[in-house]
C-alpha positions as CSV (number, residue, x, y, z in Angstrom):
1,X,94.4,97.8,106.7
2,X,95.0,94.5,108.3
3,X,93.8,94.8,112.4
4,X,91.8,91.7,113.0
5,X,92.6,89.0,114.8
6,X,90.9,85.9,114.6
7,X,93.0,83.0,114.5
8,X,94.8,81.7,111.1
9,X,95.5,78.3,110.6
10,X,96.4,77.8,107.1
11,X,97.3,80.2,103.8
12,X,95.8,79.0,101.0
13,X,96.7,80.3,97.7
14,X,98.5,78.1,95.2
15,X,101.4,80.0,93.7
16,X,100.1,83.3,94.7
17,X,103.4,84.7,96.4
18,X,106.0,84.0,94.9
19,X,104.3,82.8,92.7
20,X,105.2,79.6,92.7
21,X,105.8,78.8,96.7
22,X,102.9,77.3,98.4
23,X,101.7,78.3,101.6
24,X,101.7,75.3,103.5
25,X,99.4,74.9,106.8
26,X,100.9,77.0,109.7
27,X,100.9,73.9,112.8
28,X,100.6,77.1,115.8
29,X,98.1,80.1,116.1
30,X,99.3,83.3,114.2
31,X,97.7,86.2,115.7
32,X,96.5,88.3,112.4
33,X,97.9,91.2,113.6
34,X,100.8,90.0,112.7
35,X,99.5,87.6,110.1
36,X,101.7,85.5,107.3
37,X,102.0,87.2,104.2
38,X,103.2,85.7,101.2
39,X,104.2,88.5,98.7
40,X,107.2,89.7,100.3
41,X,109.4,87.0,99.9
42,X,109.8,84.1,98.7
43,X,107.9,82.0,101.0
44,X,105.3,82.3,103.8
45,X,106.4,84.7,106.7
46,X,104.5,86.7,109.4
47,X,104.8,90.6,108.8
48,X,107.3,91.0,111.2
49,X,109.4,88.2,109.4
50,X,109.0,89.5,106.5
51,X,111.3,92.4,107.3
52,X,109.3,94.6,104.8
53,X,106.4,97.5,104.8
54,X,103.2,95.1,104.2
55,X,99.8,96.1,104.7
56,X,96.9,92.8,104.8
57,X,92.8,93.5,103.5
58,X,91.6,90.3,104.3
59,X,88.1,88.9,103.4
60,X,86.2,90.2,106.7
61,X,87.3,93.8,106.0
62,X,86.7,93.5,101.9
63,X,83.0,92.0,103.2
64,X,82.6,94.7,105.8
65,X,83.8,97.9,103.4
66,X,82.1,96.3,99.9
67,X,84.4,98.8,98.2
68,X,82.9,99.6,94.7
69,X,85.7,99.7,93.3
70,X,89.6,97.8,93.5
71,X,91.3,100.8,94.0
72,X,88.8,101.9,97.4
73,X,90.8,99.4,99.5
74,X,94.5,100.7,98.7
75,X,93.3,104.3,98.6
76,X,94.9,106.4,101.6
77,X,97.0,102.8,102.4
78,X,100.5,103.7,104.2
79,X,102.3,105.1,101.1
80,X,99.6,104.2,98.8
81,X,98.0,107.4,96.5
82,X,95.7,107.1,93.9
83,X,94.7,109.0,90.8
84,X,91.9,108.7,88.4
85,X,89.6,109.6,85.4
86,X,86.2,109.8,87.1
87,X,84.1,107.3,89.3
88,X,82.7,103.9,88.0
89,X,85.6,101.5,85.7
90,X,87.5,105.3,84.8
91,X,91.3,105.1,84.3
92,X,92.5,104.5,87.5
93,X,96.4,105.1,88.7
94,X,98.6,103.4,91.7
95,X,101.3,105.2,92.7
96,X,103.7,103.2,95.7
97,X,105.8,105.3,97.8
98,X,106.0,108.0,94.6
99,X,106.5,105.8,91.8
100,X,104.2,106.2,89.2
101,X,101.3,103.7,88.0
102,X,103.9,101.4,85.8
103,X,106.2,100.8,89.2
104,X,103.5,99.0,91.1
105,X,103.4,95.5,90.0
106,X,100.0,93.4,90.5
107,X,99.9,90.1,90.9
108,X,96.5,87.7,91.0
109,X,97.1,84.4,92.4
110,X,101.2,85.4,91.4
111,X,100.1,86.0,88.0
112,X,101.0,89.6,86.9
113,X,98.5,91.5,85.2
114,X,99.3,94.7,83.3
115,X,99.1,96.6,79.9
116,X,102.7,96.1,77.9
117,X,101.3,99.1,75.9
118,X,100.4,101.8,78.2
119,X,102.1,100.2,81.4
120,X,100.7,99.7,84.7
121,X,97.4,98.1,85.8
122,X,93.8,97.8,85.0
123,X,92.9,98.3,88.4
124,X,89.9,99.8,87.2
125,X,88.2,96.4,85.8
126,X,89.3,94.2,88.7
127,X,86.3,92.7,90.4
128,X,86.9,92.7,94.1
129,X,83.8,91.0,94.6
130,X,85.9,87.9,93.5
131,X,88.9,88.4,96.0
132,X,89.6,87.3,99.8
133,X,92.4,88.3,100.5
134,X,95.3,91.5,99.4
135,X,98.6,92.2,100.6
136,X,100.3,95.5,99.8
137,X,103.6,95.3,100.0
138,X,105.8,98.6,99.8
139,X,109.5,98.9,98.9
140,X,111.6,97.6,95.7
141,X,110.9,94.0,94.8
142,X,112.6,93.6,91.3
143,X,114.8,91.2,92.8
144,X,111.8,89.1,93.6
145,X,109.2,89.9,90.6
146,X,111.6,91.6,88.2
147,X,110.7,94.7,85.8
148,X,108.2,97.2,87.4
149,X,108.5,96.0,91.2
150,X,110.0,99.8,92.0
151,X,107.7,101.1,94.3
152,X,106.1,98.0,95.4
153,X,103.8,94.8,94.6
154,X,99.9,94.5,95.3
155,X,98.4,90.8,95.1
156,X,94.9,89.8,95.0
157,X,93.6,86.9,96.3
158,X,91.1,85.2,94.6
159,X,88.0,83.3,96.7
160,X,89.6,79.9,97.6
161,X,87.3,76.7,97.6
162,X,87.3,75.6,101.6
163,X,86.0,72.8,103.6
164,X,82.3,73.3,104.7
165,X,81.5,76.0,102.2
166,X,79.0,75.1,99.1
167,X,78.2,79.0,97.8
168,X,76.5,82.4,98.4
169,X,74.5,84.6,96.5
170,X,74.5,88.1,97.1
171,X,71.8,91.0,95.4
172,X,72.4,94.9,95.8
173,X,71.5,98.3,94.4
174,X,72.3,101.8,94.7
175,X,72.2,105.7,93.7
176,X,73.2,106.2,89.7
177,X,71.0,103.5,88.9
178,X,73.8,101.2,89.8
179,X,73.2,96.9,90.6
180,X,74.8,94.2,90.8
181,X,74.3,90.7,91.5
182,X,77.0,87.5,92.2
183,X,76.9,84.2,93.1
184,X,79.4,81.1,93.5
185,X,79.3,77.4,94.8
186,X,82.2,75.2,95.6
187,X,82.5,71.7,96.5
188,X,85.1,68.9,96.8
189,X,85.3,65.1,95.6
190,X,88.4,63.1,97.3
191,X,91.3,65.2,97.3
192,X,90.1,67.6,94.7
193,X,88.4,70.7,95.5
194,X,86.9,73.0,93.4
195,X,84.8,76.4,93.2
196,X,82.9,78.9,90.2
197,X,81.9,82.4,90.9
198,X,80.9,85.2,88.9
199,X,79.2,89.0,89.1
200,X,77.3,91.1,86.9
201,X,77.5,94.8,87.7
202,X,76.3,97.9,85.9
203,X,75.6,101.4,86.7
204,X,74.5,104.8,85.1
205,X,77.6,106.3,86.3
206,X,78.1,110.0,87.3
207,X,79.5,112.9,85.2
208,X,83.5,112.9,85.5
209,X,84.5,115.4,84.3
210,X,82.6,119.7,85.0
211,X,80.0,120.2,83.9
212,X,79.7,116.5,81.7
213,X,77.3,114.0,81.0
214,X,76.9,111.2,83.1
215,X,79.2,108.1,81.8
216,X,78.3,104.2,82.7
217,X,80.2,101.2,83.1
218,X,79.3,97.5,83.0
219,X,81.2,94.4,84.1
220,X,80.7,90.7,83.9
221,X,83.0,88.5,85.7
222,X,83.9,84.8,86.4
223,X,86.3,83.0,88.6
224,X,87.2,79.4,88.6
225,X,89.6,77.2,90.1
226,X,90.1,73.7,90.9
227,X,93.0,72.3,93.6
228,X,94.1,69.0,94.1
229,X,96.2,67.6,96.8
230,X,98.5,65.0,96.3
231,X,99.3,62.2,98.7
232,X,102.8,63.8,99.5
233,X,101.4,66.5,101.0
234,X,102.0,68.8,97.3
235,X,99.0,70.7,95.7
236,X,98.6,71.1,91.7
237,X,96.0,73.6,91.1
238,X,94.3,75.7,87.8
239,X,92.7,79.1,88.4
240,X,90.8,81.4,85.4
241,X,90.0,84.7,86.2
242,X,88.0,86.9,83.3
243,X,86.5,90.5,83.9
244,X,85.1,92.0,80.9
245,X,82.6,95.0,79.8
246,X,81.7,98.4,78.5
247,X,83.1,102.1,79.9
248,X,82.1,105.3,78.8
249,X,84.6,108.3,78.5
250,X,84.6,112.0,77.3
251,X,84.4,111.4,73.8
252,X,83.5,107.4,73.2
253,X,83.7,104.3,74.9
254,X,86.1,101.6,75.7
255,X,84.9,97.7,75.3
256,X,87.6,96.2,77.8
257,X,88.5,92.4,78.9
258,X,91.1,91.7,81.2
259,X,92.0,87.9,82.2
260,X,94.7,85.9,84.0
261,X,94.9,82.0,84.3
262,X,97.6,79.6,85.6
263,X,98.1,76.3,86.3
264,X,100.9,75.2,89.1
265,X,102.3,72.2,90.5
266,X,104.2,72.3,94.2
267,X,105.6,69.0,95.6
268,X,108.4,68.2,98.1
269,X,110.9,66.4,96.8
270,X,112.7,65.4,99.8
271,X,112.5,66.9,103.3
272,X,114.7,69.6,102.8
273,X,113.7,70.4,99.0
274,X,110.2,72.1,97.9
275,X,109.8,72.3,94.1
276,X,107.3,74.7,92.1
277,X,106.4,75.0,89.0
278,X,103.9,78.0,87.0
279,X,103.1,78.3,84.2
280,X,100.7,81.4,83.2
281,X,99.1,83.7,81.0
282,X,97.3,87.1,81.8
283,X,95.4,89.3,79.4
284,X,94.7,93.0,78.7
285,X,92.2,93.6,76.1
286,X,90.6,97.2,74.6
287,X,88.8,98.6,72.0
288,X,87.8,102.5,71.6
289,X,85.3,103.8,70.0
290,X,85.1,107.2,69.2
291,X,83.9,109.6,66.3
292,X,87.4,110.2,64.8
293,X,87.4,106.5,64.2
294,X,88.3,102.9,66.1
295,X,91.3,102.1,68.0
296,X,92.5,98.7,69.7
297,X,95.1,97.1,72.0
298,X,95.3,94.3,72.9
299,X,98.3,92.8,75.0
300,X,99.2,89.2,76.2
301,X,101.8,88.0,78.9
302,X,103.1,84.8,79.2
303,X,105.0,83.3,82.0
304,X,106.8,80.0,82.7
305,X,108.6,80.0,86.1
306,X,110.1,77.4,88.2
307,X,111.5,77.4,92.0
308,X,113.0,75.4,94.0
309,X,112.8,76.1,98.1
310,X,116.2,74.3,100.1
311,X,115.6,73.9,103.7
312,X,118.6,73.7,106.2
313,X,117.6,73.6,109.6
314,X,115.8,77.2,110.3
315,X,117.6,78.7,107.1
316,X,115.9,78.5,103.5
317,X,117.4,79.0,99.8
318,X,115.5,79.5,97.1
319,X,116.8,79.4,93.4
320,X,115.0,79.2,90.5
321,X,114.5,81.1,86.7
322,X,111.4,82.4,84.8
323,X,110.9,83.0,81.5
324,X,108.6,85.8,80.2
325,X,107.1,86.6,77.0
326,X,105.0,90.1,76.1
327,X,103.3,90.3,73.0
328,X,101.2,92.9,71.5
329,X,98.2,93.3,68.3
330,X,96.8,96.7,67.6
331,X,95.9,98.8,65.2
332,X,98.7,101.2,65.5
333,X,101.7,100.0,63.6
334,X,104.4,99.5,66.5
335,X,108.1,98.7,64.8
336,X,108.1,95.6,67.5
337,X,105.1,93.2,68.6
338,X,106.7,91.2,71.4
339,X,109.8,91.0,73.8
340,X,111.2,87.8,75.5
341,X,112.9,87.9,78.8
342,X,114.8,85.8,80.8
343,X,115.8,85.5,84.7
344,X,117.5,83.8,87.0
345,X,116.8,84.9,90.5
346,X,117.6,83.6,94.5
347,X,116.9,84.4,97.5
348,X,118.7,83.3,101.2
349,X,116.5,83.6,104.2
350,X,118.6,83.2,107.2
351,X,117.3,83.4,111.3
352,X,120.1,83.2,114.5
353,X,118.1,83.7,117.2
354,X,116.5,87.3,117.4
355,X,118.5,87.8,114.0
356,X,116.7,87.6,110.4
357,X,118.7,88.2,107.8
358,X,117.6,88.4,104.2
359,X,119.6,88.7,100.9
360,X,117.8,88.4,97.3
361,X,119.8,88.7,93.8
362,X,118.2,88.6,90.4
363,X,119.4,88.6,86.5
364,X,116.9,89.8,83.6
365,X,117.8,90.0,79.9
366,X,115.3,91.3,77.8
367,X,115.4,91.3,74.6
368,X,114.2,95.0,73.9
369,X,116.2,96.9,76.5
370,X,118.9,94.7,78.2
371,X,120.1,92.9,81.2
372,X,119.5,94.4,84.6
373,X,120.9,93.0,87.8
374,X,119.0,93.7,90.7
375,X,119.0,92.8,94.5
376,X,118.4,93.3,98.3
377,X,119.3,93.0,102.3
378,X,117.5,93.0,104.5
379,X,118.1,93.1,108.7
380,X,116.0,92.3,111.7
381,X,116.7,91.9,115.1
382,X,113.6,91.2,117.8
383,X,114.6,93.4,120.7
384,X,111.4,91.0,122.9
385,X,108.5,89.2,122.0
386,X,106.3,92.6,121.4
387,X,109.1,94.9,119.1
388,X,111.4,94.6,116.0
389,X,113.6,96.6,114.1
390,X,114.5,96.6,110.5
391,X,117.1,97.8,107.5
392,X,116.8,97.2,104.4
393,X,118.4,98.4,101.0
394,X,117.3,97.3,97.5
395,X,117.4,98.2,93.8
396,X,114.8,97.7,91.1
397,X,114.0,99.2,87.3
398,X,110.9,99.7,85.5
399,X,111.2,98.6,81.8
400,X,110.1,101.5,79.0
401,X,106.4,100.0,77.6
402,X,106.0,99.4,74.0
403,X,104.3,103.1,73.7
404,X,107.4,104.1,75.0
405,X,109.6,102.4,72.9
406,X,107.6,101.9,69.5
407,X,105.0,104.0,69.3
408,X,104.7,104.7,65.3
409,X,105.6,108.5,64.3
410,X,101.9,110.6,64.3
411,X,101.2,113.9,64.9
412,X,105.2,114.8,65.2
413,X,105.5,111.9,68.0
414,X,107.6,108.8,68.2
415,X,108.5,105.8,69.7
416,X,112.4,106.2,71.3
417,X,114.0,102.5,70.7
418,X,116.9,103.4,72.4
419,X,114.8,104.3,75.9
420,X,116.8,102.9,78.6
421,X,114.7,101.1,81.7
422,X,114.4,103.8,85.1
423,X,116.6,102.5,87.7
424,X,116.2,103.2,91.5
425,X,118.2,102.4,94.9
426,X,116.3,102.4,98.0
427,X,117.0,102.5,101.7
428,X,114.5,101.9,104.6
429,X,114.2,101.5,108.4
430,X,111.5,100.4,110.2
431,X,110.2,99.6,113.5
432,X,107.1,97.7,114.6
433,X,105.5,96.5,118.3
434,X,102.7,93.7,118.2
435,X,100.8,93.2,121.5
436,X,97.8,91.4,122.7
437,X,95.2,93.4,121.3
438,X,97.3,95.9,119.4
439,X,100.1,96.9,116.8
440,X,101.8,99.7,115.2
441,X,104.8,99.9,112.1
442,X,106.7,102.8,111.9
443,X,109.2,103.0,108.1
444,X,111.5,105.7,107.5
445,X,112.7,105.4,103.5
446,X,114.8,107.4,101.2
447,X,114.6,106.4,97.1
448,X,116.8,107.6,94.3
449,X,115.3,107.0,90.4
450,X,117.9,108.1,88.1
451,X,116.9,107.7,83.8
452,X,113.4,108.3,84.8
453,X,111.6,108.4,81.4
454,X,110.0,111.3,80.6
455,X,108.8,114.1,77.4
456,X,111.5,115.4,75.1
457,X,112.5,115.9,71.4
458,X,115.4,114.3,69.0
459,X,115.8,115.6,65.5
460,X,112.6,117.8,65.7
461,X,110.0,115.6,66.5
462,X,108.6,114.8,70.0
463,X,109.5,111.5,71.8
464,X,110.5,109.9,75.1
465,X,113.6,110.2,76.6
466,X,115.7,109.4,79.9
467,X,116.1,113.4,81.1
468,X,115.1,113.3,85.0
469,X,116.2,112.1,88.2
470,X,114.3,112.2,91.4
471,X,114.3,111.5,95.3
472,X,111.4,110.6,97.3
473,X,111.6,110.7,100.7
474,X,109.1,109.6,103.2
475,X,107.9,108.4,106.4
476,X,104.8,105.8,107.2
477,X,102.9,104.9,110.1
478,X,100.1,102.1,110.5
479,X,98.7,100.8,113.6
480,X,95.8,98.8,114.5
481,X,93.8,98.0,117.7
482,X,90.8,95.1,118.4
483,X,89.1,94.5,121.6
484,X,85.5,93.7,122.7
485,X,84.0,94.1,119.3
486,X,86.1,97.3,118.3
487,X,88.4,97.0,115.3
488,X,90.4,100.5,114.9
489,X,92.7,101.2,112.1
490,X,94.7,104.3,111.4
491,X,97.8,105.3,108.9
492,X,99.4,108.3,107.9
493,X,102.4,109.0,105.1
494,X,104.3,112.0,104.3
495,X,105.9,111.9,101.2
496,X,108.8,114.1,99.4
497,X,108.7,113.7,95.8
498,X,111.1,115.8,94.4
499,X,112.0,115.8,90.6
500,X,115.9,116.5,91.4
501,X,116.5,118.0,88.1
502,X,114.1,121.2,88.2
503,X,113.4,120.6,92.3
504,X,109.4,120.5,91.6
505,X,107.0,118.2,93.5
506,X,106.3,115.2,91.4
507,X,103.1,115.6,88.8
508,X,99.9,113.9,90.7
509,X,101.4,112.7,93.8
510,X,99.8,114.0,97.5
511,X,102.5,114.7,99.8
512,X,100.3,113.8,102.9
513,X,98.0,111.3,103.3
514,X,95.9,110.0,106.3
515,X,93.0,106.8,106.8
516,X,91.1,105.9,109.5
517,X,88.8,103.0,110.3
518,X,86.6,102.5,113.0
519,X,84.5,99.3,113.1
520,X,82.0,97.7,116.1
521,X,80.6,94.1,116.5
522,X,76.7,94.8,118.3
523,X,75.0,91.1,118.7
524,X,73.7,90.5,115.1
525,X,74.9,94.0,113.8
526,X,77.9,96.1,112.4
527,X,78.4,99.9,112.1
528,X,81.4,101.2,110.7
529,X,83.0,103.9,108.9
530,X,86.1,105.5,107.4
531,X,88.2,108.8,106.6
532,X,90.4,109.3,104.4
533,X,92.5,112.7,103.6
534,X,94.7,113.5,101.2
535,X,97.2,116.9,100.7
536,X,97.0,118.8,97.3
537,X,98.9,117.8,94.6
538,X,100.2,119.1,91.2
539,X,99.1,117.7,87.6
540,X,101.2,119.2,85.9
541,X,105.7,118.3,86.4
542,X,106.2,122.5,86.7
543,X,103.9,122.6,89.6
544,X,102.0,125.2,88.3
545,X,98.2,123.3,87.9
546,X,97.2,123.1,91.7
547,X,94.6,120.6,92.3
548,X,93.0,121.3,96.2
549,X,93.4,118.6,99.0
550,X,90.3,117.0,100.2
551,X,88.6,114.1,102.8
552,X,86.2,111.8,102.3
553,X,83.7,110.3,105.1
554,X,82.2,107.2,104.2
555,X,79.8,104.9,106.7
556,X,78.7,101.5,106.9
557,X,76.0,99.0,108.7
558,X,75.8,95.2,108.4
559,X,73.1,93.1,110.0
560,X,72.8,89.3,110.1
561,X,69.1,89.6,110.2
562,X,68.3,85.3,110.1
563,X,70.5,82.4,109.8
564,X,73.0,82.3,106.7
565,X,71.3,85.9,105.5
566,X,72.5,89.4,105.7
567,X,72.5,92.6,104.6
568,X,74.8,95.2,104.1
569,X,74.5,99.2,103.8
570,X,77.2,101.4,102.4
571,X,77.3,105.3,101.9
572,X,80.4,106.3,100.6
573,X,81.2,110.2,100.6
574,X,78.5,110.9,102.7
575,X,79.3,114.5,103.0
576,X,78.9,114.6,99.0
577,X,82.5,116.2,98.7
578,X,83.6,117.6,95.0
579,X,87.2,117.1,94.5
580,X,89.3,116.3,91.9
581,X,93.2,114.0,91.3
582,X,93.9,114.6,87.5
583,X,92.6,116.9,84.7
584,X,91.0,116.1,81.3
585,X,93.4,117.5,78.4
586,X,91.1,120.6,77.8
587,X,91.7,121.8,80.9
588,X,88.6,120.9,83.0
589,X,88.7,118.8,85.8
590,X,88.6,115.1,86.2
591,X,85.6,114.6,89.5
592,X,84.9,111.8,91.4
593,X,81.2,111.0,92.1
594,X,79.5,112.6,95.1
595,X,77.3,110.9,97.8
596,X,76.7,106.7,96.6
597,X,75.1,104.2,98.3
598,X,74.4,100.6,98.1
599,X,72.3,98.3,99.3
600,X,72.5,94.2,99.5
601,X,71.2,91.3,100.6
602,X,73.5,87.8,100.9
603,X,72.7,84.3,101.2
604,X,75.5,82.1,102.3
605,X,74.9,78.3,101.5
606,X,76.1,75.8,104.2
């Protein structure tokens, strides 16, 4: 949760946001509690501008919380709920305001990265050792990023080469046997600047499921990019991102690799016309082994987009198209092995005075499933300096996976080619105060899903099909406070996810959720910690497997014990709390590790 304050001068990020606008140096002092955010449209905006839900982790609170894993910093987030298999690189599940795992998108550096086969995100193998910066932005965005935008878009940051930095390298271990080590250097020549980083990571791991045997994970990662800047003022830039290792599971092992690259070009063509251009490619790589034999999938997305910004006085139009290609090589036999889609998309950014006004429209045609037509308003209007109300209304559609779709007929199960996408309206209102040392957001939001894809039978034998409809309801508060050392953050969500067709609570999602952060600057020292709470939840869509509520208390010290050195202590569920989010298919339950710490030591090159 975003409550700092320092001041921000620039956004870097080359075609991280939209993905293909660049963030260009902001000329006054942004407070960051009200920072610019680049993911909710198309464009660099301040929160407040944005006219959306947004949530910031920037690279002081991702130092200060060393999360172990991805998923630790959106965990108990406004709207945010999380699911998984176990502790240490298990299967981990997003779900945005109610949407399940495959309607969050996630973008690194505006490349998506997710699994055409199962759907969704390997949040799980993302190394947040290797990101600054994320911004969690809730509400439909298909008109924006297209398919799978429903409940919202998360994008990661990756480290940024900056002026005055040369590297770090940073040491640690922990309980389970766990260490890690990472290390990066950056540097610049003219106009060019350039940085390489990378971590090793590996741990014993802790039993996940009752009564099981402990399970391990390892990760190796490397980040690279290279940004020059031209003498108009443009940027071209090449990033490479790779995370790749070895989890255990109940019953085998997974040898994983997940990896995105792109390579973009902005430049201003005149002074009222900014022109982008991405192309990209992201990765999701597995192979199982277990004793009834050998399984792999592997999945590749490739992306070619290109925007164009129009500037007219304090109004901006964007208009552009994208071009998207998934492909897929496994050892099941799917019927299909890749799907092209197309899009044109715009968006119209409009300010009179205290008025913001925001309209987006997007076509897709895809090859597999159709054309979808998508868009959204959106309403502001300042009341003073310090407070701002919003209304917004959008639509969005998640697209059926190739599981979905093509899975080959086994164990009286198949594929469903005839699966339509899930399509959803949304409405929202919001209200928000930023003050000196202080803010708070307040969203009210109502979505309707109809075609949701779920279990069913044709002729006999056990598919997917479009049966359900749903209505989530919900409210979300976040507020923030920093003064004199302290940094406070709290939020809190109520949810109603109601599956309209038999009125049951939505299968793994919490109705309630609550998160609070407490951090204080002493001298050379930091001590900090956090709660987090969630309601119960059901894992099963009759609501009859009832998995228990539960908080977690986690603490934190940091100490800046000689010049450029530090250390850093972390005890996460120091209380050494059993609970549970999802069951394993024989019944028992999926457990999260008790009591971890870790210990590290950093040296930061100047």
């Amino acid at each position: 949760m975003k409550v700092s304050r320092s001041v921000t001068s620039a956004l870097v990020a080359p075609f991280a946001f939209s993905p293909l606008s660049i963030a260009v140096a902001q000329e006054a002092e942004v407070s960051q509690l009200n920072p610019i955010v680049v993911t909710a449209t198309l464009g660099p905006k301040t929160v407040g501008e944005s006219l959306a839900s947004v949530t910031v982790v920037d690279e002081e609170e991702i130092r200060s919380k060393a999360p172990a894993e991805f998923s630790d910093l959106l965990r108990g987030q406004p709207g945010i709920s999380v699911t998984g298999n176990g502790s240490f690189g298990k299967t981990t599940s997003v779900y945005t305001r109610g949407v399940q795992n495959a309607g969050t998108v996630l973008l690194v550096d505006g490349v998506k990265l997710h699994s055409a086969t199962g759907g969704g995100a390997p949040w799980q193998y993302f190394p947040t050792e290797l990101i600054e910066r994320v911004e969690i932005v809730r509400g439909p965005r298909s008109s924006l990023y297209g398919a799978d935008a429903m409940g919202g878009v998360v994008q990661a940051f990756t480290l940024d080469p900056q002026q005055g930095q040369q590297g770090w390298v940073e040491v640690g271990a922990g309980n389970f046997d766990t260490q890690k080590a990472s290390a990066g250097a950056s540097g610049s020549v003219g106009n060019t600047r350039f940085s390489l980083s990378g971590l090793h990571k590996e741990s014993d791991g802790a039993a996940i499921v009752e009564n099981g045997e402990d399970k391990g994970f390892r990760n190796t990662a490397g980040l690279g990019r290279v940004v020059h800047t031209l003498d108009n003022g443009g940027e071209a830039s090449i990033m490479l991102l790779q995370s790749e290792g070895n989890t255990e599971y109940e019953g085998g092992n997974i040898d994983y690799m997940i990896r995105t690259i792109g390579l973009g070009l902005m430049t201003p063509l005149s002074e009222s016309w900014q022109m982008g251009v991405q192309f990209a490619e992201s990765r999701d790589e597995s192979e199982s082994f277990t004793t009834f034999g050998n399984s792999t999938y592997n999945t590749r997305l490739r992306e070619a987009r290109w925007e164009n910004t129009f500037s007219f006085d304090v109004h901006e139009l964007v208009v552009g198209t994208e071009l998207q290609q998934d492909e897929v090589s496994s050892s099941q036999n799917y019927a299909e092995t890749s799907r092209t889609n197309t899009a044109l998309f715009s968006q119209l950014r409009l300010n009179f005075g205290p008025v913001d006004a925001q309209l987006s429209l997007r076509g897709d045609d895809n090859e597999a499933y159709g054309t979808n037509e998508t868009g959204g308003l959106a309403l502001g209007y300042s009341v003073d300096r310090s407070h701002r109300v919003r209304a917004s209304y959008g639509t969005a559609f998640r697209a059926p996976t190739f599981n979905d779709l093509y899975w080959p007929l086994s164990f009286n199960y198949q594929g469903n080619p005839d699966l339509k996408p899930e399509e959803s309206e949304s409405y929202e209102l919001g209200a928000s105060g930023n003050y000196q040392r202080w803010f708070w957001d307040l969203a009210l939001y109502q979505m309707d899903v109809d075609n949701l894809i779920g279990a069913g039978q044709i002729g006999g034998v056990s598919t997917r099909v479009n049966v359900d409809e749903a209505r989530i309801r919900g409210a979300e508060f976040a507020g923030g406070y920093e003064h004199n050392g302290w940094r406070a953050g709290v939020a809190l969500t109520y949810m109603d996810p109601e599956d309209r067709d038999t009125n049951k609570q939505l299968a793994r999602r919490t109705r309630q959720s609550a998160r609070i952060d407490l951090d204080k600057d002493v001298n050379n020292f930091t001590f900090g910690g956090s709660v987090v709470a969630e309601g119960h939840r059901y894992d099963d869509a009759a609501n009859t497997d009832r998995l228990a509520g539960f908080g977690t208390f986690d603490l934190r010290a940091g100490w800046n014990f000689a010049p450029n050195w530090s250390g850093r202590l972390t005890l996460a569920n120091v209380l050494d709390k059993e609970y549970s989010t999802a069951r394993y298919f024989d019944g028992r339950k999926y457990i999260a590790a008790g009591r971890t710490g870790m210990l590290s030591v950093r040296y930061d090159i100047q």
